[in-house]
N, C-alpha and C positions, 0 to 999 in steps of 0.2 A: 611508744606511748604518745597520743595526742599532746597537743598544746593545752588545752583547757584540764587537762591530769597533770601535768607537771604545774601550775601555778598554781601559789602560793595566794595567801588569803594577805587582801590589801591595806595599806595600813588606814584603820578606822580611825583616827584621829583624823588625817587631812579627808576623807568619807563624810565623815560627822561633822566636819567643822565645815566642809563646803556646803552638803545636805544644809544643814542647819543655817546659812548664811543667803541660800536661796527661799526658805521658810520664811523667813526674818523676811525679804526682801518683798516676799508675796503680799504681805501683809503690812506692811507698810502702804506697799502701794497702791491696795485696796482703800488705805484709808486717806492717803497724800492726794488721788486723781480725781476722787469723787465729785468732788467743787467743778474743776475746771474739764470734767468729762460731760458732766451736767450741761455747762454753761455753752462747748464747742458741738455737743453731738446729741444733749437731750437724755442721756443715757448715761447714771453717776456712774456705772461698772463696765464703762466702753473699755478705758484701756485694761484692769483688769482682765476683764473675757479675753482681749488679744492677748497680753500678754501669755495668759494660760494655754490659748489654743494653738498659737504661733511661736511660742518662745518655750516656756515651762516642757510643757510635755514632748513637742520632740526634738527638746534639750536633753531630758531624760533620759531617752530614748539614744540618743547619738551618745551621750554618755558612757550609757551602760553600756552599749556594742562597744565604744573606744577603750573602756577599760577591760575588755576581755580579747583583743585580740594584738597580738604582736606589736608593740611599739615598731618593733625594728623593719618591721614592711613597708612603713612612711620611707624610709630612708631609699628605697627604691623609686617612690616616686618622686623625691625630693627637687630635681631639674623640674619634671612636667606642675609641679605645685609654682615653682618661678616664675615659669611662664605665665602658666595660668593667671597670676598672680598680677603679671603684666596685661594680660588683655583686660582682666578684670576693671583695673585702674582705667584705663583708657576704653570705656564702654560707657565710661558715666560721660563720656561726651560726645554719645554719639546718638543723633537726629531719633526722635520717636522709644529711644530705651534710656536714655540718662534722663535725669530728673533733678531740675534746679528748686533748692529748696534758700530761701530766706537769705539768695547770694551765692550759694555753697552748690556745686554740680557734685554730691557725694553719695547719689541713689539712683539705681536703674528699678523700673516698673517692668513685669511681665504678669500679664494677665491682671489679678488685681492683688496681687504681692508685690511689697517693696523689698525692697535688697538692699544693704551699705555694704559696698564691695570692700574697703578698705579693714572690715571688719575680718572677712576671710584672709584677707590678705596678712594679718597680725600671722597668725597660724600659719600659711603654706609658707612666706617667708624664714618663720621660725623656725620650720623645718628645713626647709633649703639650708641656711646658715648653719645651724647644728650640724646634716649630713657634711657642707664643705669641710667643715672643719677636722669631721672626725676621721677623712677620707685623709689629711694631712699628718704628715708627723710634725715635732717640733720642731725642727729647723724648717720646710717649710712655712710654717706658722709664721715666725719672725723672722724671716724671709722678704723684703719689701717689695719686692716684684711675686714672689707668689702665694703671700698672705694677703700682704696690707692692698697690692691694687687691684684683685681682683671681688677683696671682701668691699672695698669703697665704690668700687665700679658698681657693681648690684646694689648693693643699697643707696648711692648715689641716686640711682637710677628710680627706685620704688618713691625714695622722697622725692624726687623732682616731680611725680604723679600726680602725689598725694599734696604737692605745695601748689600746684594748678588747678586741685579741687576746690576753694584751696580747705585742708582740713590739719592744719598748725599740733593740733591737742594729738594725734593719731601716730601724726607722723613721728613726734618727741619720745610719743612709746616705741615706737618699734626701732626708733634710733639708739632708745635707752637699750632694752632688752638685748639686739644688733651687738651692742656694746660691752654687755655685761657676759657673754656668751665669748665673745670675741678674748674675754680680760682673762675667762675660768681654762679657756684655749689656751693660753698660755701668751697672748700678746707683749711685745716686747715696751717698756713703756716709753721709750723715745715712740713709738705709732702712737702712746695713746694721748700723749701729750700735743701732737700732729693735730690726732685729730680732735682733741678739746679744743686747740687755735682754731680751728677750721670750724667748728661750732658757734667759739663765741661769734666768728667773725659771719655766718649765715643768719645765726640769731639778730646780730646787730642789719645787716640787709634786710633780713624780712621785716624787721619793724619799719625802716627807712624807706620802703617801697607802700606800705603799708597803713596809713594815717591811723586805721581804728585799733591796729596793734598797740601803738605809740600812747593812744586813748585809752587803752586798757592798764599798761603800764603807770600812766598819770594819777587812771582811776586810782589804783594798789596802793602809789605812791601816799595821792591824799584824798580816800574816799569822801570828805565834805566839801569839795571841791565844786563837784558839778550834782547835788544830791538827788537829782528831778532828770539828769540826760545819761551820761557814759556813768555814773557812778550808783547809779539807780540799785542795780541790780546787787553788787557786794551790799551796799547798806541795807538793802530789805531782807539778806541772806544773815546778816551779822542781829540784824533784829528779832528776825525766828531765832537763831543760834540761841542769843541773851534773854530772849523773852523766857526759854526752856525751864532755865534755874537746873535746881540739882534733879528733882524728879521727873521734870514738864510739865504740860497740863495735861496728858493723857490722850488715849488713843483717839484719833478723831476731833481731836481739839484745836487744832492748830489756825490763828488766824490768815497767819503768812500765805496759810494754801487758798484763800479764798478772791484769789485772783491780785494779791498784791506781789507777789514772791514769781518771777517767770520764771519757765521751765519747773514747775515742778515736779513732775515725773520721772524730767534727764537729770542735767547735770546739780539739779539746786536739790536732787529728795535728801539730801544728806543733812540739809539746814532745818526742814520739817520731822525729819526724825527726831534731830536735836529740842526742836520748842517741843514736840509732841512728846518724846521720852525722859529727856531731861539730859544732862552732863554725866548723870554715872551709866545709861543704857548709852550713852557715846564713848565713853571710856572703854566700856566692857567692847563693843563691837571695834575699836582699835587694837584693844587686846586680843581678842579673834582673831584679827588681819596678822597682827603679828604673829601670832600660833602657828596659823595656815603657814607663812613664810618659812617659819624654822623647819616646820615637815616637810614642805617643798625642799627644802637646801637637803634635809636629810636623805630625802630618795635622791636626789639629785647626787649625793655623795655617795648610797649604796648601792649604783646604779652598776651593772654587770660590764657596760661601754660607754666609750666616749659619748656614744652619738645621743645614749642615754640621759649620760649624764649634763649633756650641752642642752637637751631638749626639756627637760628636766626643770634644769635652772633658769633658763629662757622663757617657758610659763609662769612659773613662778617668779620673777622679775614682773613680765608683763601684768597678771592678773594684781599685785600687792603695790606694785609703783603705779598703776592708773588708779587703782582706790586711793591711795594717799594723794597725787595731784586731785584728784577729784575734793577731798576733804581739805586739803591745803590750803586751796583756791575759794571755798565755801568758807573757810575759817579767816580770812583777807592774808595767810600766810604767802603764799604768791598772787597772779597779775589771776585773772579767769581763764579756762583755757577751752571749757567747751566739750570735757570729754564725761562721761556717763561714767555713773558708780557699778564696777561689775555684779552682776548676781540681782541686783538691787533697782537699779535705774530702767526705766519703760524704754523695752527698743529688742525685738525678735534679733537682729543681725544679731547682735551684739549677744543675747543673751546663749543662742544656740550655739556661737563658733567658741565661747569663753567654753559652757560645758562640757561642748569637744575636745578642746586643749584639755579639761581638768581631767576626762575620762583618761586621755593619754597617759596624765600627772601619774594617774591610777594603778594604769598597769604598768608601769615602770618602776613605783613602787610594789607590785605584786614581783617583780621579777628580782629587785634589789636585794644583795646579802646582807651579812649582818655590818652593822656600821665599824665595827671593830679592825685592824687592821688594812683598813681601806685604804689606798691614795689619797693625797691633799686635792683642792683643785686645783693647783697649778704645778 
């Protein structure tokens, strides 16, 4: 009996709640870019059309194929995804293909496509770290020579990359996920406690090597501070936010988009949704994110394997903890961090390798049993 005869129909709740959260996203940013697409390119439906033509559709498309064909194939190429993963990183600095945007070396050009390598790199990473682990038993796991210094070695190595791009917001996710994969693996918590010291103390160097980190942190501190320089940006984000009230003022309405509010497309559409839809269409799309998460944990727990179930949980960590830093950070709950609302925020890299992971999400849950007598994670 074929592959495609033996599975199983996918669970339509994480379907419909992604579906429906890329619908959401389309439309929003139909109506978030119009101002400032007008004003950079002449054309209010610039980034929409890309979006659709570059991102949407053969997001779709890699999707669908992802969630119909064998999770557990990735796990074969799980080394050559590393690699890859490595050249990737180190391409964005090199003569005539990397591409310096705004400070930031985190885009290579070919032809007249751009590319954010760090974005593939979320995903071939994730796989890598899932197949290591599920290649281990538990005592190598908590093992410190053949758990903990070969899982710090590799991603060691991916952030050092991605801290020369330098891209802070990117790296945090895949150190998160990294982590969270590593916990469900069963790490022993003398490692994890290692390496949260080893954190705070990288966290505290980058700010210290880095003055506009240290500026961002201040900004958080006390947004009235510098209102017109480094703080600019949270208080124009917290003024759409406030401006919204419980309804907003409706689709299209928003005056934050019309060139006072930067980045509205990336990392700030979250603060435009909010004036535009109001408090309770923001509440409800956090309750969304939360959904999506508990269905993620549950494929992740009725998953047939380890390597399932590490891969599993790793998407979902990644896609649900970069929306909440993204809203966090929008809400002045943390410092700014610079990273895009998945599904939602204008950016092809981003939106095709997220679909990719989710088609994965997909057939892992077509493959999953019943949740009943399952294993814990740990």
């Amino acid at each position: 009996m074929s592959f495609f005869q033996k599975m199983k129909s996918p669970d339509y709740g994480l379907v419909g709640g992604y579906l429906f959260l890329l619908v959401f996203g389309v439309i929003m940013l139909s109506s978030v870019s119009n101002a400032v697409a007008y004003q950079k390119f002449g054309d209010s439906y610039y980034y929409l059309k890309n979006q659709l033509l570059q991102g949407v559709i053969p997001g779709l498309i890699v999707m669908t194929l992802f969630s119909m064909l064998d999770y557990k194939m990735w796990k074969k190429w799980a080394f050559p995804f590393f690699v890859g993963s490595i050249i990737l990183l180190l391409s964005v600095f090199l003569p005539g293909l990397g591409a310096e945007l705004l400070g930031a070396s985190r885009w290579i050009h070919i032809g007249g496509f751009s590319f954010q390598p760090s974005e593939a790199v979320k995903l071939g990473f994730l796989i890598y770290i899932a197949a290591f682990f599920a290649q281990r038993g538990s005592r190598e796991i908590q093992d410190f020579h053949a758990g903990l210094v070969p899982f710090v070695s590799s991603l060691g190595l991916v952030m050092f990359l991605i801290i020369l791009q330098p891209d802070v917001g990117t790296m945090s996710i895949i150190v998160f996920f990294s982590m969270m994969v590593y916990f469900i693996a069963g790490a022993p918590w003398r490692h994890l406690a290692l390496l949260g010291a080893g954190g705070v103390f990288l966290f505290w160097l980058l700010v210290k090597i880095a003055p506009y980190r240290a500026a961002r942190i201040l900004a958080f501190m006390n947004p009235e501070a510098d209102p017109q320089g480094i703080s600019y940006h949270i208080n124009q984000a917290l003024v759409a936010i406030g401006s919204g009230g419980l309804w907003g003022k409706g689709l299209g309405n928003s005056i934050q988009k019309q060139m006072y509010l930067p980045e509205v497309v990336g990392d700030s559409i979250f603060a435009v949704i909010a004036e535009e839809m109001g408090f309770v269409v923001m509440v409800c799309f956090i309750f969304l994110l939360l959904w999506l998460f508990f269905r993620g944990l549950r494929a992740a727990y009725c998953a047939p394997d380890d390597f399932g179930k590490y891969l599993a949980a790793g998407i979902t960590f990644w896609i649900i903890f970069q929306s909440f830093i993204n809203i966090a950070s929008m809400l002045s709950l943390i410092p700014l961090t610079g990273v895009p609302l998945p599904l939602v925020s204008y950016g092809s890299s981003s939106l095709v390798v997220t679909m990719a992971a989710i088609g994965i999400l997909i057939n892992i849950s077509r493959q999953g049993g019943d949740s009943r007598g399952k294993r814990s994670f740990r």
